[in-house]
C-alpha positions as CSV (number, residue, x, y, z in Angstrom):
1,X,-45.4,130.6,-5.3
2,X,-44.0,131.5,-1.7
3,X,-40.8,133.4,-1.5
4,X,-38.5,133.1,1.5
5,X,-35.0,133.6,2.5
6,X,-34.1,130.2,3.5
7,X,-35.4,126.7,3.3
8,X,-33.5,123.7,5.2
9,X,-34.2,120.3,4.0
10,X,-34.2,117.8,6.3
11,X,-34.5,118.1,10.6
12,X,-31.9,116.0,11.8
13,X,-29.5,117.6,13.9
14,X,-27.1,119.2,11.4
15,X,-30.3,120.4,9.5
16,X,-31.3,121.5,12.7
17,X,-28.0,123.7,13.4
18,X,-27.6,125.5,10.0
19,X,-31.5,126.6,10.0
20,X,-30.6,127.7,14.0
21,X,-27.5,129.4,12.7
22,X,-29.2,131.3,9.8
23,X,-32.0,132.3,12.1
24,X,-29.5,134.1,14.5
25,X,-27.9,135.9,11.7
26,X,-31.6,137.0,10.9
27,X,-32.3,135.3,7.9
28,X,-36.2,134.0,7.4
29,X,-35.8,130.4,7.4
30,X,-38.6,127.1,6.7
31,X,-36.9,124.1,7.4
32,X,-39.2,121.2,5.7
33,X,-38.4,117.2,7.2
34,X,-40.2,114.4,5.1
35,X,-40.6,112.4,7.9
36,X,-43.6,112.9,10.6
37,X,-41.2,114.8,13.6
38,X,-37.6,116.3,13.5
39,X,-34.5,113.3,13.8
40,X,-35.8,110.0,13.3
41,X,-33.2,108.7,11.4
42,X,-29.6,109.1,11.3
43,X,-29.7,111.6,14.3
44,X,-31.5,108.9,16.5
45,X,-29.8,106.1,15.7
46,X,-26.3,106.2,16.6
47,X,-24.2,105.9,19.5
48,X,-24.9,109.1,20.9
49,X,-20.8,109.8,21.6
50,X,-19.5,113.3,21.9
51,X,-16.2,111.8,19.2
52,X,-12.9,114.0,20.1
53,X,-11.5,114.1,16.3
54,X,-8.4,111.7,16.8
55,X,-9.0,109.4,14.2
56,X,-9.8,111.1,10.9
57,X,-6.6,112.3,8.5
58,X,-5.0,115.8,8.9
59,X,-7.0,118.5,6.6
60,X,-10.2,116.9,6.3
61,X,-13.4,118.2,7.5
62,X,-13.7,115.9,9.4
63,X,-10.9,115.9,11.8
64,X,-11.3,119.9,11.8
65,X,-15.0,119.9,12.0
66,X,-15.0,117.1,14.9
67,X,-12.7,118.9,17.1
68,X,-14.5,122.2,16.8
69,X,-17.7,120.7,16.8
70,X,-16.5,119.0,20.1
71,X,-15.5,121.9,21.8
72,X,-18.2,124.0,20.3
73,X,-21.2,121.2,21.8
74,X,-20.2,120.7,25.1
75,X,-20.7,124.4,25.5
76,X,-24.2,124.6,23.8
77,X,-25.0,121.9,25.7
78,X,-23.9,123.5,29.3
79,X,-25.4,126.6,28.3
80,X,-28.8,125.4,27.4
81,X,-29.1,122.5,29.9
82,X,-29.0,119.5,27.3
83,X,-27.8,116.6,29.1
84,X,-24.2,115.5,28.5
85,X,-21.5,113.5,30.3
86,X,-18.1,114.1,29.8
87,X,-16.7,110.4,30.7
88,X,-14.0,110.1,28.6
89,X,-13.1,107.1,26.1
90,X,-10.5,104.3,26.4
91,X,-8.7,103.1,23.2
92,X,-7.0,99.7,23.9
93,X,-4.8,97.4,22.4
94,X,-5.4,93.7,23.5
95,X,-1.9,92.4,22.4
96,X,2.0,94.1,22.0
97,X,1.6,94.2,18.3
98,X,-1.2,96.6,18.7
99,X,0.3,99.0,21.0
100,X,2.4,100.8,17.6
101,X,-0.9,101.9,17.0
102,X,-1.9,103.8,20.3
103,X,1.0,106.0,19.2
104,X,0.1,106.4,15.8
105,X,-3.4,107.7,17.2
106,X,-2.5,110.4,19.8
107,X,0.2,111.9,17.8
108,X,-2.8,111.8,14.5
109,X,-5.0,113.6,17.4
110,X,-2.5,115.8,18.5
111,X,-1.8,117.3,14.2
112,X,-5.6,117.1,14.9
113,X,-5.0,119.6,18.0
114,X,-7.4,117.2,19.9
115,X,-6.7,117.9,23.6
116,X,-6.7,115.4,26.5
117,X,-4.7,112.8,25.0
118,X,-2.8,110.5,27.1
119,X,-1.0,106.9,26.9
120,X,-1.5,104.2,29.6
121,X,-0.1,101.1,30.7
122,X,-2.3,98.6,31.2
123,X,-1.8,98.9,34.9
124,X,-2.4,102.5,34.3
125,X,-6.2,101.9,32.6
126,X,-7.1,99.2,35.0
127,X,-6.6,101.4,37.9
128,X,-9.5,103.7,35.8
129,X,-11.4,100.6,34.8
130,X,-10.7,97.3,36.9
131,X,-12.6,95.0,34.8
132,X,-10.8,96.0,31.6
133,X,-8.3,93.3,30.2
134,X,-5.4,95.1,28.2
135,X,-1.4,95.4,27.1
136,X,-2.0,99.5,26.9
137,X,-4.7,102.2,26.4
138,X,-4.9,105.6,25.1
139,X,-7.4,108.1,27.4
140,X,-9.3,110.4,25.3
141,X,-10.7,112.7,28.0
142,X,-12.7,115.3,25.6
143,X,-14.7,112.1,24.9
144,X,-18.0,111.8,25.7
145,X,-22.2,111.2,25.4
146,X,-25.0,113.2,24.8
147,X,-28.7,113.2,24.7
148,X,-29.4,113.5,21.1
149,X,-32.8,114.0,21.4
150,X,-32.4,116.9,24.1
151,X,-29.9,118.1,21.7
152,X,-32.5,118.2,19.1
153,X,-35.3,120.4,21.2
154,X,-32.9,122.4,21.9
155,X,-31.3,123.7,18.4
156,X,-35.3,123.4,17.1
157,X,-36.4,125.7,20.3
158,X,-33.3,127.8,19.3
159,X,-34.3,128.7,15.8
160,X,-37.8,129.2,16.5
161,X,-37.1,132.0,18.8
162,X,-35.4,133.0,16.1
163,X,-38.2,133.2,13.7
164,X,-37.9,129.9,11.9
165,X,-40.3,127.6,11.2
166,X,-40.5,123.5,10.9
167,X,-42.9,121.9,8.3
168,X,-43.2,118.2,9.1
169,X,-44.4,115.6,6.4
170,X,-43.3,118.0,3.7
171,X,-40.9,115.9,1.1
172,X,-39.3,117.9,-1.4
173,X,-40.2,116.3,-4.7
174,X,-38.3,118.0,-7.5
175,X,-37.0,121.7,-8.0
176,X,-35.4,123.9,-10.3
177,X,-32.1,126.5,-10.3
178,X,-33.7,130.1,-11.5
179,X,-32.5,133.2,-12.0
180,X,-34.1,134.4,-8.6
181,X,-33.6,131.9,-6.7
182,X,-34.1,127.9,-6.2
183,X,-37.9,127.2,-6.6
184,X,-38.9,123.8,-5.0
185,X,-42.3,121.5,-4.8
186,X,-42.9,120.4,-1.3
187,X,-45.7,117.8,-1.2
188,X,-47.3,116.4,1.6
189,X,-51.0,117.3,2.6
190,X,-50.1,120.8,2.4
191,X,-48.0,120.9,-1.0
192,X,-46.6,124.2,-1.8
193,X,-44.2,126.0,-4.3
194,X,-41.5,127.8,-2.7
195,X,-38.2,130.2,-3.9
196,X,-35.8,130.3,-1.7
197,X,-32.4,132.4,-2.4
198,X,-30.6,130.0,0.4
199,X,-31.4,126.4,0.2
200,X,-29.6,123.8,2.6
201,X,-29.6,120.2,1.4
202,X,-29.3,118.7,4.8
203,X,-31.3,115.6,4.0
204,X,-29.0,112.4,4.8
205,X,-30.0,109.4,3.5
206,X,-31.7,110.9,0.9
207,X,-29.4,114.2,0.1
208,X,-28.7,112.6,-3.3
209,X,-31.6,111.8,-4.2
210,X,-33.0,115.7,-3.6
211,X,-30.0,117.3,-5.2
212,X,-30.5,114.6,-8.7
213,X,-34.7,116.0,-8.2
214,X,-33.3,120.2,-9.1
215,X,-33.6,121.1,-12.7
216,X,-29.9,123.1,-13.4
217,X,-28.0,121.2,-10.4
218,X,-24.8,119.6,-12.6
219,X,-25.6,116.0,-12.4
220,X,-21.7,115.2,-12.3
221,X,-22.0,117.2,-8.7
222,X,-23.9,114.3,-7.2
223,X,-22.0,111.0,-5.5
224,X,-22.6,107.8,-5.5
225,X,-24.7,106.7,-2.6
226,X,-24.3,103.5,-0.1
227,X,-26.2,102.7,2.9
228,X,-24.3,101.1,6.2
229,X,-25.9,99.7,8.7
230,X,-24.4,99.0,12.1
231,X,-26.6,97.2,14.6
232,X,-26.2,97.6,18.3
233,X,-27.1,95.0,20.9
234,X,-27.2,95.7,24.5
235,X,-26.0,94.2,27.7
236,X,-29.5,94.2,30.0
237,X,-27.0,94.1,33.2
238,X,-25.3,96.5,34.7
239,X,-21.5,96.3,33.6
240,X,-18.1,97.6,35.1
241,X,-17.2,100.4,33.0
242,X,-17.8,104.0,33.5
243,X,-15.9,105.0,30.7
244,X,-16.8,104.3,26.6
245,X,-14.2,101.1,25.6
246,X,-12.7,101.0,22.0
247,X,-10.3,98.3,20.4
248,X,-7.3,99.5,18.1
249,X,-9.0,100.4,15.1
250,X,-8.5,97.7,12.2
251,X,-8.9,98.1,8.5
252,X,-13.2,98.5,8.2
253,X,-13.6,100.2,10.8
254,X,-13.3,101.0,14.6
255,X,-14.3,97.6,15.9
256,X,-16.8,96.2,18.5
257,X,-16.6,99.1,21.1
258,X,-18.6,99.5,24.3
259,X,-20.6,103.1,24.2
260,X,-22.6,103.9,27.2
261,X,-26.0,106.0,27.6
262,X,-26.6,108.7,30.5
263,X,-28.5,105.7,32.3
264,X,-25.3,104.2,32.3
265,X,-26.6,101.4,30.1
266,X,-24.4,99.8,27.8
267,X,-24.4,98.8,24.2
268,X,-22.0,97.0,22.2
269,X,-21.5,98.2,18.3
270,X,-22.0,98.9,15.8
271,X,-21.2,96.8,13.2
272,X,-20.7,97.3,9.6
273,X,-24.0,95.4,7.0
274,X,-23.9,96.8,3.9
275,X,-27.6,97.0,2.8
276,X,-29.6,98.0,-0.5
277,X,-32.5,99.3,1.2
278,X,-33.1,101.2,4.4
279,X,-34.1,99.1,6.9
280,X,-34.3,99.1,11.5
281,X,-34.4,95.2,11.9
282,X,-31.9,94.0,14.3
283,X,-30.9,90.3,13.4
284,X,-30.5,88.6,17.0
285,X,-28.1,86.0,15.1
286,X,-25.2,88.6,14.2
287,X,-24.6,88.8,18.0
288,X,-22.4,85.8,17.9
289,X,-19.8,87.5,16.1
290,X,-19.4,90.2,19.1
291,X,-18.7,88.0,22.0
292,X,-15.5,86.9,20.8
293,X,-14.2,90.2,19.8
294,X,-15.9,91.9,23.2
295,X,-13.6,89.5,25.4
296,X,-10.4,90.5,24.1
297,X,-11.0,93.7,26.5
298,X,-13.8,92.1,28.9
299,X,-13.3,88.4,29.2
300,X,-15.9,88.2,31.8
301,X,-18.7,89.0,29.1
302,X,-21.3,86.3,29.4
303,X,-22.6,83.8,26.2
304,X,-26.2,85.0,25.2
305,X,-25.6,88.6,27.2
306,X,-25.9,90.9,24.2
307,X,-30.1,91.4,23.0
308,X,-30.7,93.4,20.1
309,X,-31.0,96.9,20.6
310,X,-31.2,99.0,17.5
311,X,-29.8,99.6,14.3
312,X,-28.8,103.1,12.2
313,X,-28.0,103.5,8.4
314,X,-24.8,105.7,7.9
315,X,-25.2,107.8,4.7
316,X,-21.5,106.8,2.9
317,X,-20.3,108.7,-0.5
318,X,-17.9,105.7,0.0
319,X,-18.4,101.8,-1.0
320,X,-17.4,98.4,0.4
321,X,-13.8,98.1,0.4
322,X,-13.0,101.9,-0.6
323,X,-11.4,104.1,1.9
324,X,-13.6,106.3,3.9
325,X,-14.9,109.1,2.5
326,X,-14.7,112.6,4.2
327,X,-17.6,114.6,4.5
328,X,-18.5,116.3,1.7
329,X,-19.8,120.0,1.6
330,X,-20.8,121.7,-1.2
331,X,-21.2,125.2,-2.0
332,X,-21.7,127.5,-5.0
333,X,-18.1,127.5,-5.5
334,X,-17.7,124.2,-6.1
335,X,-21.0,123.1,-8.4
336,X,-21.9,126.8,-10.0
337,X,-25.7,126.8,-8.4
338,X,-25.9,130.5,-6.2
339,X,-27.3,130.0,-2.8
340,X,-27.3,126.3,-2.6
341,X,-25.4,124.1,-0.3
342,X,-25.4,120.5,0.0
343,X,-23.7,118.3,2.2
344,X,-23.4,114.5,1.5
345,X,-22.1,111.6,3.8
346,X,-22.4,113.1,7.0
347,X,-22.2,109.8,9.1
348,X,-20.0,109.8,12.7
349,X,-18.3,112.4,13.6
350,X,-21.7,114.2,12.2
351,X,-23.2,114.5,15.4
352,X,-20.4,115.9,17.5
353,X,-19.8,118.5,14.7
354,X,-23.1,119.8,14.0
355,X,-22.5,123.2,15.1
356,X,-19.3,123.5,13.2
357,X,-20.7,121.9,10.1
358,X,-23.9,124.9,10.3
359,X,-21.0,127.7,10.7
360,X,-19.0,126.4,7.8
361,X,-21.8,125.9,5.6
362,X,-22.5,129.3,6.3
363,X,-19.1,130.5,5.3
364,X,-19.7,128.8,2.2
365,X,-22.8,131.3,1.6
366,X,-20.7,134.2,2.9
367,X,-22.8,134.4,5.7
């Protein structure tokens, strides 16, 4: 059996940050990804959206790790030439009734101590964005989009400067609490036994799943798991926004939005499929139900515009019909194990806060 410092599970972009954070700190650290290369899942699959932090409720890790995490990013990703856009995001409401809500959001961001907040009349946002149909809008300026994949390289490159090392194709099958440590069984071609006195669970869709497989981990400590899908279809055309178009949030979720990539392609989505099984097929026939919610901000969208673009799974602690769940981040203080952290449902704002989620798991291990 191998000892080492620190083992990482999972290289998606938040495993990615904590085994670049522990590596600075000096700490030996193996981070071990099932999958054939680092960020194939989650971390690839999304909308790519630098989020500000407005929407999630006062306290939760989420609203404070989003709006460090936002700050924190756009500054890694100056630094270290990752490309990023700061275009900002309008939030619109399509009718009078709506416009309660604009308010309700920037004062939420503002608790939040999100920045860059501002309320527009819809004269006001079409002077930004002329093809936009609305009664109001609310500018989030912090807002933007970020190569994910640059992002990636660039935390991996980070931490292997550092001294740490990525194992590819290296599932971790089962393990067990000890008294010197956490000692796992990788498999893969290369199988190996390792002890690790730091072990991040950074896994995603299958962080459950590795934290049930340890011997001494309280089963009660593990949540329930439910997989989201939301597909994303894209607009092949060029279209008249420069800026990332949201509707007033409504009870599910944030709506049909238009997201933009640094090409300046667009893509509409996602949408919310509750699934029992991971899987990247894009039905072309769920389309149809975007068109009419698209034109309540862009009449001038087109029938049969939208193609199928891609799909991600969110990894939700929370089912259909249940509020949302905040992220949730476990350390030794909260399930007994020493060393070992977990973190479960880290869906949107995941991305943005990836730095901030690696510093506070960190905190966790006194580190």
């Amino acid at each position: 059996m191998d000892d080492i410092a620190a083992l990482v599970i999972g290289a998606g972009v938040v495993g990615l940050a904590c085994a670049r954070a522990l590596a600075l700190r000096g700490v030996e650290t193996v981070i071990v990804e099932a999958r054939a290369a680092f960020g194939t899942q989650t971390s690839a699959r999304n909308s790519e959206v630098i989020h500000a932090g407005l929407y999630y409720p006062r306290g939760s890790l989420k609203a404070s790790l989003c709006v460090a995490g936002n700050s924190a990013l756009y500054d890694y990703c100056a630094a270290h030439g990752v490309a990023h856009r700061r275009c900002g995001k309008l939030i619109v409401a399509t009718a009078a009734t709506q416009e309660a809500k604009l308010h309700e959001l920037r004062a939420q961001g503002q608790v939040n101590g999100v920045a860059g907040l501002e309320l527009l009349s819809a004269a006001q946002a079409r002077v930004l964005e002329p093809a936009l149909q609305c009664s109001a809008a609310l500018l989030s300026s912090t807002t933007g989009i970020v190569d994910s994949h640059g992002l990636m390289l660039a935390l991996l490159g980070d931490a292997e400067r550092h001294g740490a090392t990525l194992a590819v194709n290296s599932p971790v099958l089962r393990g067990t609490v000890g008294g010197q440590g956490i000692e796992l069984e990788v498999g893969g071609s290369d199988s190996a036994r390792l002890r690790a006195g730091i072990v991040i669970n950074a896994a995603g869709l299958d962080a459950q799943r590795v934290a049930a497989a340890i011997d001494g981990f309280p089963p009660e400590q593990v949540p329930p798991s439910y997989l989201a899908k939301g597909n994303y279809y894209a607009h092949p055309a060029r279209v008249p926004f420069t800026r990332l178009i949201y509707p007033v949030p409504e009870p599910g979720g944030l709506g049909v939005h238009l997201t933009l990539d640094l090409a300046g392609q667009a893509r509409f989505g996602p949408d919310v499929e509750w699934v029992a099984a991971v899987d990247y097929a894009v039905d072309p026939g769920r389309a149809q139900r975007f068109y009419g919610e698209v034109r309540r901000y862009w009449p001038q969208l087109r029938d049969g515009a939208l193609v199928p673009a891609f799909c991600g799974i969110r990894p939700k602690i929370s089912g259909p019909g249940e509020a949302a769940a905040d992220f949730k981040i476990q350390g030794p203080a909260d399930h007994g194990v020493p060393g070992l952290v977990n973190l479960f449902g880290i869906e949107s704002p995941g991305l943005t806060s990836c730095l901030a989620i690696a510093e506070h798991a960190l905190r966790l291990l006194n580190r």
